[in-house]
Rosetta silent file (secondary structure, phi, psi, omega in degrees, C-alpha in Angstrom):
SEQUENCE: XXXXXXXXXXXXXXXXXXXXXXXXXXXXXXXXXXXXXXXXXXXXXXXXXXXXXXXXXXXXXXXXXXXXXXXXXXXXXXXXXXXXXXXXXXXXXXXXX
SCORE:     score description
SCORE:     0.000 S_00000001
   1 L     0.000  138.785  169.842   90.258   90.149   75.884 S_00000001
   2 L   -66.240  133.914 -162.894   90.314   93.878   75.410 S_00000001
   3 E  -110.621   97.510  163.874   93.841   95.384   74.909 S_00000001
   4 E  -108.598  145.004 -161.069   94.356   98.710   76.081 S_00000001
   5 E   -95.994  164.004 -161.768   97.440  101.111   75.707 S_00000001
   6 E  -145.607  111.471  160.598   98.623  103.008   79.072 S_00000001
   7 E   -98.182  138.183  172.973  101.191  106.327   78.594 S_00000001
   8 E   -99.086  139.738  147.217  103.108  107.079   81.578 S_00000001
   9 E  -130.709  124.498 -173.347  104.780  110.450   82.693 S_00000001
  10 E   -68.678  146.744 -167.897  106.819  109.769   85.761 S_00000001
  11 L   -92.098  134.996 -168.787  105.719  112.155   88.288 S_00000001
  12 H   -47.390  -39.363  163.466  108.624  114.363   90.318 S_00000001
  13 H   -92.268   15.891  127.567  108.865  111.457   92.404 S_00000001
  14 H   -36.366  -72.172 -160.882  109.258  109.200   89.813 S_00000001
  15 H   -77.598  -37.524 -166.519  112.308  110.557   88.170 S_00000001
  16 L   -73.753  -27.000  167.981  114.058  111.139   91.852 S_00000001
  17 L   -84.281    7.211 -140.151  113.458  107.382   91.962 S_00000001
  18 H   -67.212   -5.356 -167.530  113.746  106.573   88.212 S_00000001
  19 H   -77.877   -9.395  174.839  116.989  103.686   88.556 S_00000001
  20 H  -114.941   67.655 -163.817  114.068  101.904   90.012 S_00000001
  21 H  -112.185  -30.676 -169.113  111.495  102.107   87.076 S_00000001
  22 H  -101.324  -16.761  159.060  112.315   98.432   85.813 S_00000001
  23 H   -42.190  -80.219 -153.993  111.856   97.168   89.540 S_00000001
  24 H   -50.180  -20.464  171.900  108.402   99.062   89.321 S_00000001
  25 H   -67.854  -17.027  166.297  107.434   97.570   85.976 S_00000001
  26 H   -75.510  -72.438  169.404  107.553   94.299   87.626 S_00000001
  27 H   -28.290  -58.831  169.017  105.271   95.288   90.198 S_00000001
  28 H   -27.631  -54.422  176.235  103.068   96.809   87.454 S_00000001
  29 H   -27.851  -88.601  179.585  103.096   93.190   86.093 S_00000001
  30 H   -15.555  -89.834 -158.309  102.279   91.584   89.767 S_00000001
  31 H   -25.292  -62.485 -166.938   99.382   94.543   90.395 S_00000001
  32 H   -50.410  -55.355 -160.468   97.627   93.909   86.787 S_00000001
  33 H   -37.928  -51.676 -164.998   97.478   89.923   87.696 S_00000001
  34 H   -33.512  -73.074 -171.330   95.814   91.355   90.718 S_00000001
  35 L   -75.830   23.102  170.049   93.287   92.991   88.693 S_00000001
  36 L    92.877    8.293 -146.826   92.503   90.109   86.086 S_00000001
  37 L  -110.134  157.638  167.784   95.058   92.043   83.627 S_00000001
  38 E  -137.828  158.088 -179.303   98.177   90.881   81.955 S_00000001
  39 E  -116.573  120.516  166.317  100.803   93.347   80.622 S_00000001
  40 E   -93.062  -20.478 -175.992  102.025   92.391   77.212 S_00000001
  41 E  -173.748  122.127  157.368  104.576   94.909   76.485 S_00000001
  42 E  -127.550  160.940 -163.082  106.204   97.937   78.364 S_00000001
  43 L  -125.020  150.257  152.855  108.285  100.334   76.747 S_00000001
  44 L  -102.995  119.148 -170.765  110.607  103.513   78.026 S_00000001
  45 L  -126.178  172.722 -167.320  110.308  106.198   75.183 S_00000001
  46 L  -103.826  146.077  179.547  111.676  109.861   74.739 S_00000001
  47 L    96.324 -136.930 -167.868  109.016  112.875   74.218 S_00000001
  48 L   -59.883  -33.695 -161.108  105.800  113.273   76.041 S_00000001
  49 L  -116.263  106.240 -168.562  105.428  110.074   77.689 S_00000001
  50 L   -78.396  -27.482 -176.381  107.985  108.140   79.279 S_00000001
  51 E  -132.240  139.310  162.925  106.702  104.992   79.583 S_00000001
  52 E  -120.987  163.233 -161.080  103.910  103.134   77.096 S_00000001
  53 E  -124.903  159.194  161.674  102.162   99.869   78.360 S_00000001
  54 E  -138.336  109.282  142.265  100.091   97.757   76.156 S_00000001
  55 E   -94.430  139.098  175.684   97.624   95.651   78.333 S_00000001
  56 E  -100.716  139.958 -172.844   94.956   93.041   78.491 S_00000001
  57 L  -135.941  132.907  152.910   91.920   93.454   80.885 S_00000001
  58 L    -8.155  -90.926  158.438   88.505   91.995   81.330 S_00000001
  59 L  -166.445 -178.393  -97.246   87.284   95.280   80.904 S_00000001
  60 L   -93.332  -29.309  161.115   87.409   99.015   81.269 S_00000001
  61 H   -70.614   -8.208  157.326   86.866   98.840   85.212 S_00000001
  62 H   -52.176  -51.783 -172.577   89.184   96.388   85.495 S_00000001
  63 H   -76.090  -29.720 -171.721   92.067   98.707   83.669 S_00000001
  64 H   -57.979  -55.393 -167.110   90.375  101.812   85.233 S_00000001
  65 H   -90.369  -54.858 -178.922   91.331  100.314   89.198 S_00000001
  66 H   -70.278   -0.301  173.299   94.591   99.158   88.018 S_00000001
  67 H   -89.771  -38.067  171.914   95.382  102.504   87.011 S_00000001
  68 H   -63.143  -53.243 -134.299   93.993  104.186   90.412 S_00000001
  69 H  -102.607   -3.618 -179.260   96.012  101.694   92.171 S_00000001
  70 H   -95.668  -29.053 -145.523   99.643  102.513   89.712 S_00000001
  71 H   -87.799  -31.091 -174.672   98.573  106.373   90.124 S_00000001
  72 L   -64.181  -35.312 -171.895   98.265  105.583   94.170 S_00000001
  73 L   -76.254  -11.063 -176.222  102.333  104.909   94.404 S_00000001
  74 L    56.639   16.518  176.148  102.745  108.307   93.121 S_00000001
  75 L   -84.631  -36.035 -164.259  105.686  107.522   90.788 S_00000001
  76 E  -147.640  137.235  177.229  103.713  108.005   87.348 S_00000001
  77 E   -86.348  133.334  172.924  100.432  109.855   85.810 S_00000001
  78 E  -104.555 -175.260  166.858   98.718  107.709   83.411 S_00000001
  79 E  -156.989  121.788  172.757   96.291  108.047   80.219 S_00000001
  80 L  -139.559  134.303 -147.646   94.881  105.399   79.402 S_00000001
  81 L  -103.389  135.478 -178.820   93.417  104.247   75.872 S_00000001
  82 E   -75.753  125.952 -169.975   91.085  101.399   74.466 S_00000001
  83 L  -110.329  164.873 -160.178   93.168   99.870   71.618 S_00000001
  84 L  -158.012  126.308  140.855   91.169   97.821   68.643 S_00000001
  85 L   -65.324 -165.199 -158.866   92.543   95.313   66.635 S_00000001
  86 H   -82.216  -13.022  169.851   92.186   95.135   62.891 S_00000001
  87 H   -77.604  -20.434  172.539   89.491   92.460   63.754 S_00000001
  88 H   -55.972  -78.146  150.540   87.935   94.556   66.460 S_00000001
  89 H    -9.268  -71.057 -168.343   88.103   97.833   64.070 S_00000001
  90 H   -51.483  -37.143 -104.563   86.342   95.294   61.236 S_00000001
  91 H  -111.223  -72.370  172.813   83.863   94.883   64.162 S_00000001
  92 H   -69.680  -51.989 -169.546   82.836   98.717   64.555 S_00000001
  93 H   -52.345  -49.251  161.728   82.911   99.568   60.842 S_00000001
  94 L   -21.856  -38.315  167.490   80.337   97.178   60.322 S_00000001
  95 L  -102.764    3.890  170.677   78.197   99.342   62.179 S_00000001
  96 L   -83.858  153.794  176.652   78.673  103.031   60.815 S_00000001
  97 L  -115.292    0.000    0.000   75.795  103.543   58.573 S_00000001
C-alpha cells in the first residue's frame, strides 16, 4: 500500500487546545480507518512542523479526503507527501532513461 508522510502545524486553535493533541491522534487513527488508511507512526517534533504522521492509504484520494476531513476540525494545517520505499524508489529508477 502506498505510504505517505503528513507534517502538521497546529493551527491557533490547536495550541489553545494542545493538552489534547494525543486524544486527537487517536481520532486521527479512528478517521484514517474511515478512509481505508492506517497510521503507522505519529510523532511530536520541535521546528517547523509539530507533528509528522507516516501513513498507509489505498491511494492519493484516499489520503487527500483524510486530510480535508483532519484540516475540517481546525486544530492542524497539513502537507502532505508521497513517501517511496527503497523498493518503490528501485521501481522509478528503472524508468529514467
Amino acid at each position: 500500500m502506498p505510504a505517505f508522510i503528513i507534517l502538521g502545524s497546529f493551527t491557533d486553535q490547536g495550541v489553545r487546545s494542545v493538552k489534547d493533541t494525543t486524544k486527537r491522534a487517536e481520532k486521527f487513527r479512528e478517521m484514517a480507518k474511515q478512509h481505508g488508511a492506517s497510521v503507522k507512526d505519529i510523532y511530536w517534533t520541535l521546528g517547523q512542523y509539530d507533528v509528522v504522521s507516516i501513513v498507509e492509504a489505498p491511494d492519493v484520494t484516499s489520503v487527500t479526503a483524510l486530510g480535508l476531513s483532519m484540516g475540517m476540525a481546525g486544530n492542524v494545517r497539513t502537507q502532505t507527501l508521497p513517501a517511496f520505499s527503497v523498493d518503490d524508489m528501485a521501481k522509478v529508477l528503472s524508468k529514467v532513461k
